[in-house]
C-alpha positions as CSV (number, residue, x, y, z in Angstrom):
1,X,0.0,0.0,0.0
2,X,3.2,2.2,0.2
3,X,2.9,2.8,-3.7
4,X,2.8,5.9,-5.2
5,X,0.5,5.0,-7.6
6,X,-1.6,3.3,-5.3
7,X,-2.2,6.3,-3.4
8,X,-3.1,8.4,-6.1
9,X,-5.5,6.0,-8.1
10,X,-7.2,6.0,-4.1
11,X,-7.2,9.6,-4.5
12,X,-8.4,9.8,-7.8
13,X,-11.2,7.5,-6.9
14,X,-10.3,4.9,-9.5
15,X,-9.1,2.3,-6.9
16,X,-11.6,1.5,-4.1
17,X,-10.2,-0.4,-1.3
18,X,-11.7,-3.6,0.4
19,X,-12.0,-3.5,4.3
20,X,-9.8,-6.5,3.7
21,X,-7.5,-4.7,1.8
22,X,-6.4,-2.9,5.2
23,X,-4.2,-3.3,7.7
24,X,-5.4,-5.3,10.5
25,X,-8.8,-6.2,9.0
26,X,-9.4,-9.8,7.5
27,X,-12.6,-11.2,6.7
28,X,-13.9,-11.3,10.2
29,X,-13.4,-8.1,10.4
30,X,-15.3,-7.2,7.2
31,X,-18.4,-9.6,8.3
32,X,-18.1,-7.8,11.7
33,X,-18.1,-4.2,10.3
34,X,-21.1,-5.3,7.9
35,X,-23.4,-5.8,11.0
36,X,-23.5,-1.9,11.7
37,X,-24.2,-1.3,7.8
38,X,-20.0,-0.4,7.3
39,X,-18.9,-2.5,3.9
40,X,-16.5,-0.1,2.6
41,X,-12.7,1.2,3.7
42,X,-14.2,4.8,2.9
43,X,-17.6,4.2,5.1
44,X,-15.2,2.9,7.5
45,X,-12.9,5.8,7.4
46,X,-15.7,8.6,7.5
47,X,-17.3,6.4,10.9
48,X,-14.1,6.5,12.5
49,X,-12.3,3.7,14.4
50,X,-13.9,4.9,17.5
51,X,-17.6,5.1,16.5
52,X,-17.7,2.4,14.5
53,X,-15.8,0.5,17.4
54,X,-18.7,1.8,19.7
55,X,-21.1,0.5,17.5
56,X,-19.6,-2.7,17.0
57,X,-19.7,-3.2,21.2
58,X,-23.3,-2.5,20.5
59,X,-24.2,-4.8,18.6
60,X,-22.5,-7.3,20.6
61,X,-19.9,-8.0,17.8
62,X,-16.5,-6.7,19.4
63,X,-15.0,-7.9,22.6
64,X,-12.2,-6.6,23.0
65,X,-10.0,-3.2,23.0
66,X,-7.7,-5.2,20.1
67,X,-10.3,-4.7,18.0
68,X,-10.1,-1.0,18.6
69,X,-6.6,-0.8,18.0
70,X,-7.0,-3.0,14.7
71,X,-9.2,-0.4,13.3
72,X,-7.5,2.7,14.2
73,X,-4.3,1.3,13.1
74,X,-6.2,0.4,9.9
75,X,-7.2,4.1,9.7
76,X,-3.7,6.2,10.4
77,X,-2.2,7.2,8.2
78,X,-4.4,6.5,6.0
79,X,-4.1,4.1,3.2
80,X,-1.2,2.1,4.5
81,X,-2.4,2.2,8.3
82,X,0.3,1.1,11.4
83,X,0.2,-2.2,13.3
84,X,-2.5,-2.5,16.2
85,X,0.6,-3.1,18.6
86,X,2.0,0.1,18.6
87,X,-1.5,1.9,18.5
88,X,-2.4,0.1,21.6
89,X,1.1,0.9,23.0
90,X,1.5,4.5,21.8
91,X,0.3,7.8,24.1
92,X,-2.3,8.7,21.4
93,X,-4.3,5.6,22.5
């Protein structure tokens, strides 16, 4: 996701990523998110890892904080993301 080109087809709006596609998320993830009505990276992104975290606790879907950190992670910087480790060890958490 470091690519150049990557980014800018993102940007351009000729490349739509998968929830998948990012860092941290799998499958379970994306089946997860799809339960509060998220099935995109950019529905995803404009929720925010917090909300759509809250909403996920809701629903009775997430059970843990990882999942938190796996979705901000997935979200900053955004496309390429950072590891849920150092989110959940870093101050910003």
């Amino acid at each position: 996701m470091r690519n150049a080109k990557v980014r800018q087809r993102i940007a351009a709006g000729k490349l739509h990523l998968r929830i998948r596609d990012l860092r941290n998320l799998g499958m379970k993830s994306e089946r997860m998110l799809a339960e509060i009505g998220v099935r995109t990276a950019d529905e995803l992104r404009r929720r925010g890892a917090v909300r759509a975290y809250a909403e996920l606790k809701r629903a009775g879907a997430a059970s843990s904080l990882n999942v938190l950190w796996a979705l901000a992670g997935a979200l900053e910087p955004w496309p390429e993301g950072r590891h849920w480790r150092e989110i959940a060890r870093g101050d910003a958490r």
